[in-house]
C-alpha positions, -999 to 999 in steps of 0.1 A, spaced: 286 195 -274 265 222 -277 252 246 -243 221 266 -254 197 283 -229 170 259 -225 138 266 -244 112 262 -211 134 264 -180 145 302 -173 180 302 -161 188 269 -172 213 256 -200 202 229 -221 238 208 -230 235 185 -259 259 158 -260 262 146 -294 281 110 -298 299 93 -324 282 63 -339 292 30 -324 298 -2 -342 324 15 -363 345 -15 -375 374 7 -389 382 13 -348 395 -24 -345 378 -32 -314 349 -22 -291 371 -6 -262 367 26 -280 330 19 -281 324 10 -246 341 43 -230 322 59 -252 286 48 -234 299 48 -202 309 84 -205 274 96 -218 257 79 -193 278 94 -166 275 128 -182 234 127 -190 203 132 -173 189 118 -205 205 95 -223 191 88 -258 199 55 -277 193 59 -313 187 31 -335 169 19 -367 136 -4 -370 124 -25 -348 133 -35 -312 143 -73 -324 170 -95 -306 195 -77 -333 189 -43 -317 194 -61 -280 229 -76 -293 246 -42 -306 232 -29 -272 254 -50 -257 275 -22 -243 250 -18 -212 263 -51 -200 298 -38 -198 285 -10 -182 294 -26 -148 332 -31 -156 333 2 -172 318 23 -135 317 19 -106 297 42 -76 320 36 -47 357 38 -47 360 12 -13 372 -21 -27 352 -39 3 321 -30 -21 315 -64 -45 302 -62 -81 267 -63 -77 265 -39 -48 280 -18 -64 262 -18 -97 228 -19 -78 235 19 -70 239 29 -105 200 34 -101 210 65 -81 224 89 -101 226 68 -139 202 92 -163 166 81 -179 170 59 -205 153 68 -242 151 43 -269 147 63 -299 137 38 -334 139 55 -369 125 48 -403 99 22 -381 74 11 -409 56 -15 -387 23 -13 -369 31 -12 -329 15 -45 -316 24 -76 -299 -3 -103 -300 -26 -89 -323 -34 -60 -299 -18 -25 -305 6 -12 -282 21 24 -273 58 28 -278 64 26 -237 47 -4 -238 63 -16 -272 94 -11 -249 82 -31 -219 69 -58 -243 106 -58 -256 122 -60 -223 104 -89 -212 125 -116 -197 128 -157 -208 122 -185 -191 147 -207 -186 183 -210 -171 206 -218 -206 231 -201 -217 216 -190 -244 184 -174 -222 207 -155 -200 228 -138 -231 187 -130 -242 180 -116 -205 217 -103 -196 207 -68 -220 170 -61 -207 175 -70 -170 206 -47 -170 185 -16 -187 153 -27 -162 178 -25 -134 203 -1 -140 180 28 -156 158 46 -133 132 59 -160 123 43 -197 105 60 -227 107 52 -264 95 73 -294 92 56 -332 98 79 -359 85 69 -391 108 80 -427 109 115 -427 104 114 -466 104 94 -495 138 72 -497 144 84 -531 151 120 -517 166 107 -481 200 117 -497 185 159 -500 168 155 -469 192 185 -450 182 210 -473 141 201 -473 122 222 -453 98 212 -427 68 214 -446 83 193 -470 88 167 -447 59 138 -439 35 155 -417 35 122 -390 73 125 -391 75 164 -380 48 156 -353 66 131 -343 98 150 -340 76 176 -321 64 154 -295 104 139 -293 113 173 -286 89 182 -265 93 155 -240 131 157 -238 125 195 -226 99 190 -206 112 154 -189 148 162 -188 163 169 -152 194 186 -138 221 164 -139 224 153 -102 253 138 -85 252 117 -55 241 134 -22 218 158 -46 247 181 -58 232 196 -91 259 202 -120 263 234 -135 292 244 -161 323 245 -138 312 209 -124 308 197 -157 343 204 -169 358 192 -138 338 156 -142 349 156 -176 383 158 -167 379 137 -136 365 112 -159 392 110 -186 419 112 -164 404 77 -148 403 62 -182 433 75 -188 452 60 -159 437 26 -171 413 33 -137 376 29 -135 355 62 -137 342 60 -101 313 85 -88 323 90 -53 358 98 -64 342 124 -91 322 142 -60 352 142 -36 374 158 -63 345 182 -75 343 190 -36 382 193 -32 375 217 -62 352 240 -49 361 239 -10 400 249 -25 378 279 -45 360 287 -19 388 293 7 402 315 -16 376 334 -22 367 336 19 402 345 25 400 376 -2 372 387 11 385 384 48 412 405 35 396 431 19 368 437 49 397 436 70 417 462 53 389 483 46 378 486 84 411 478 101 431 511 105 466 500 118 482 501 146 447 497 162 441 510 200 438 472 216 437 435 207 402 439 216 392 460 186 413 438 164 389 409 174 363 428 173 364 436 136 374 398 131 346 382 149 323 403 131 338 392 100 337 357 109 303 360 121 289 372 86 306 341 72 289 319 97 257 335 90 256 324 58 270 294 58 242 285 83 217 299 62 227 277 31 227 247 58 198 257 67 181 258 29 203 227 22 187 208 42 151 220 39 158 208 0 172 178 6 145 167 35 115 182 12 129 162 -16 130 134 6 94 132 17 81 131 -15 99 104 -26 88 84 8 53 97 12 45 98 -28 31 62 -23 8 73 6 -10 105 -15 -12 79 -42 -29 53 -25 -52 79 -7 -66 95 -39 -71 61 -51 -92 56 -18 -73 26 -5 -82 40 32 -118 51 28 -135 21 46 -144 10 82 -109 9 99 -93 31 71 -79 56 96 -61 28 117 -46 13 86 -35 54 72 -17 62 109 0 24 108 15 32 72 21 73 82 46 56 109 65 33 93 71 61 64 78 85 94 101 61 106 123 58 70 127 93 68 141 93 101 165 63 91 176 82 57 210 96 67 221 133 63 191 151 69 204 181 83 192 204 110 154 211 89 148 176 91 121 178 123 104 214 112 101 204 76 87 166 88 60 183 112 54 209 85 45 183 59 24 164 88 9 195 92 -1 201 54 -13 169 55 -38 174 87 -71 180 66 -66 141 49 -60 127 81 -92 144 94 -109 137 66 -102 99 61 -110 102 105 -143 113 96 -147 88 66 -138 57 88 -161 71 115 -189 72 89 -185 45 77 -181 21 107 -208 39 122 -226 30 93 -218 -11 98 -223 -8 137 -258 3 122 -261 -22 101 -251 -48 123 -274 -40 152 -301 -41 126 -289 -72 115 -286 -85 155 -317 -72 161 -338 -90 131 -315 -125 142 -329 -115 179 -361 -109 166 -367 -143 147 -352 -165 173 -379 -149 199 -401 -154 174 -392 -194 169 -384 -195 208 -426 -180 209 -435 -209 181 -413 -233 202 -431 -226 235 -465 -227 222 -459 -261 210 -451 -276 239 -475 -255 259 -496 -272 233 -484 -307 237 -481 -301 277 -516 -293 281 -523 -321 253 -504 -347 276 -522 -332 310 -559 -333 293 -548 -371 281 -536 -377 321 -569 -360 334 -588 -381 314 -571 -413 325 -572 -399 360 -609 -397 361 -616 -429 339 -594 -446 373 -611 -428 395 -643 -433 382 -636 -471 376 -625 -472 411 -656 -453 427 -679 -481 410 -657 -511 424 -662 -491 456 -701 -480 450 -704 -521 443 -686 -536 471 -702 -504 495 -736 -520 482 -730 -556 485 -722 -550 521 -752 -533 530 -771 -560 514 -755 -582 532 -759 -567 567 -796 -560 558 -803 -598 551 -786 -608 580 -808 -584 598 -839 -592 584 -827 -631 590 -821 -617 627 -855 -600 631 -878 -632 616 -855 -655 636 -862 -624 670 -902 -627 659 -903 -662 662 -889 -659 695 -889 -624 715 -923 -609 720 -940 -583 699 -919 -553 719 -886 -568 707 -895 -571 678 -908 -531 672 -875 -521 689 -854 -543 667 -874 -529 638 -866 -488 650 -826 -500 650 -831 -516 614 -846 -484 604 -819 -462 622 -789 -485 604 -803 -480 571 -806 -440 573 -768 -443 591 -756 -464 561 -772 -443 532 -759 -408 553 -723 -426 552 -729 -436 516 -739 -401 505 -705 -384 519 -679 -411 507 -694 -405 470 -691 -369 477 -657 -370 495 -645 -395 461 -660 -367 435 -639 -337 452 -607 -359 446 
């Protein structure tokens, strides 16, 4: 182990833990092996598997310890807590996971296309098809690393020289090394110092030296006992620890505020108390200030795990459309409502929610605006739309009416026509039989006045000739006003 201040973090200690190679078969079994990964997973925020070549089904078999990973921990010390629950928490609090592959001399690619080595990794995890025995010891390895590790990388590092001088290759310098080898190195290095986080135990407590040592020990004294190294045990004792420190230290400092202001015998109980509540007070000061800052961290850490999605998906512009802003609020609560559900919040949780609300104000108003815009925008378009639809169906309903105004007055021309052909048809038969009469009342009058000549004297036969005349202007008078009476019909 080596503790060196870390090279970009100020105040920070970079501890590297440095293992002993694995496979060794002078040990006589794998026990030794196994402890040996579980420890340095425990231990790491970044836990670095070395290996040589290619990621092949070789490499998977001699990882092989990951699967014993979950008889080797376990997260909760309550034996109510099954196997798989229990391992599904590892997520929590085991380190990243980087796959580090020396003297690789093959071209990254899987399917003739080339690949990065994070997706030479994925492409390496994949899982089988199929439900044999032989598929699940293929998939038992990758699903436990795709499960159990919260973060994956991988780095290929080609020979750093020639093979023929690998045996001198602790006395070369740099710059005789193979220039893709040292920037490869670089970028190695440069990740792990960049990437690497605090080790954090559950319930965000941050190791620093003392902690270390005591989860060391914790840890080996499990193994030792033939008991399982068990995180919530390692917390509880770290805790029993530091609140056992802590006393002490409160109870020397109560003593020596105490006897520094306390001149005995005091005057009354009262100034005895006095001097002790203000004591006490101080103490309680603080410790609700660190509460107070506690919490803050652990709520602001808290949000941006939750609400991470939501910024992501607004700068991809998931919520800039008509009915974006309904969609943002209706996401915005149920995140709102797990952050409320997450447990141990402390007394910041409200401030620092309605802070980050707050921050986050200008979005909201901003995808608001967007939505309005925008459905504004359709509403336009749709009335433009309604109005063209309205504008073409009055036009057909015009086209439609003029047709059958067209045929209507068609038809009413066609039964004007007919009318007046009947009518006239029916004036003539009229005009005829009108005509016939009269001829027939004039012969029989003309037969009447020869047969009244014959007989009567000449007077008769004038008067009978005045009534003839007087008939024949009544019948033509008659004659003239039925034609005109059967025209105005």
């Amino acid at each position: 182990m080596w503790c060196v201040p870390h090279p970009k973090k100020p105040e920070h200690t970079l501890v590297l833990l440095d293992t002993e190679g694995l496979g060794d078969v002078k040990k006589g079994d794998n026990q030794n092996d196994s402890w040996i990964f579980a420890l340095a997973v425990l231990l790491s925020s970044t836990f670095v598997y070395n290996s040589m070549g290619t990621i092949n089904q070789q490499a998977m078999d001699q990882l092989y310890y990951v699967t014993e990973l979950t008889h080797r921990i376990r997260s909760k010390s309550s034996p109510n807590e099954n196997e798989n629950e229990d391992s599904a928490d590892f997520v929590s609090f085991f380190p990243d996971f980087v796959w580090t592959l020396r003297d690789f001399s093959l071209d990254l690619e899987a399917d003739g296309q080339p690949l990065t080595p994070d997706e030479y990794l994925e492409y390496s995890l994949k899982l089988t098809q199929g439900t044999s025995e032989k598929d699940k010891n293929f998939n038992l390895p990758r699903l436990c690393i795709q499960k159990f590790f919260p973060k994956k990388k991988c780095f290929v590092f080609d020979l750093p020289i020639h093979r023929r001088k690998l045996a001198q290759l602790e006395k070369l310098q740099d710059e005789e090394l193979d220039p893709e080898f040292v920037q490869q190195v670089a970028d190695f290095c440069s990740y792990i110092f960049s990437n690497s986080k605090t080790k954090t135990l559950s319930g965000g407590i941050k190791v620093n030296g003392p902690r270390l040592e005591s989860l060391v020990l914790t840890y080996i004294d499990a193994i030792s006992r033939g008991d399982l190294p068990c995180m919530e045990n390692a917390v509880l004792a770290l805790a029993q620890i530091e609140n056992s420190a802590a006393v002490q230290k409160a109870i020397a400092h109560y003593d020596q505020q105490m006897g520094q202001k306390v001149q005995l015998p005091a005057e009354t109980l009262q100034e005895l108390l006095d001097l002790h509540r203000a004591q006490l007070d101080k103490k309680r000061d603080d410790f609700c200030k660190q509460n107070q800052e506690a919490s803050s961290d652990r709520c602001s850490a808290l949000l941006q795990v939750i609400f991470s999605p939501l910024e992501e998906e607004v700068k991809a512009g998931i919520y800039s459309k008509p009915g974006g802003y309904r969609l943002f609020i209706q996401k915005l609560q149920d995140l709102e409502k797990k952050y409320y559900e997450e447990p141990r919040k402390g007394i910041q949780a409200e401030e620092i929610l309605q802070t980050y609300l707050k921050s986050k104000e200008s979005v909201t108003d901003a995808i608001l605006q967007t939505d309005q815009i925008l459905t504004e925008k359709e509403k336009e378009i749709e009335v433009e739309r309604v109005k063209a639809e309205s504008a073409q169906a009055s036009a057909e309903m015009v086209e439609e009416m003029q047709i059958k105004y067209q045929q209507m007055m068609e038809e009413k021309e066609k039964s004007y026509q007919e009318h007046v052909k009947q009518l006239t048809e029916k004036m003539e038969r009229e005009r005829a039989q009108l005509l016939e009469e009269q001829e027939k009342t004039l012969t029989s009058k003309l037969q009447e006045q020869a047969r009244v000549l014959k007989e009567r004297c000449q007077g008769e036969s004038t008067q009978l000739q005045n009534e003839i005349q007087k008939l024949q202007k009544t019948l033509k008078k008659k004659t003239k006003r039925y034609m005109s009476h059967k025209l105005k019909i």
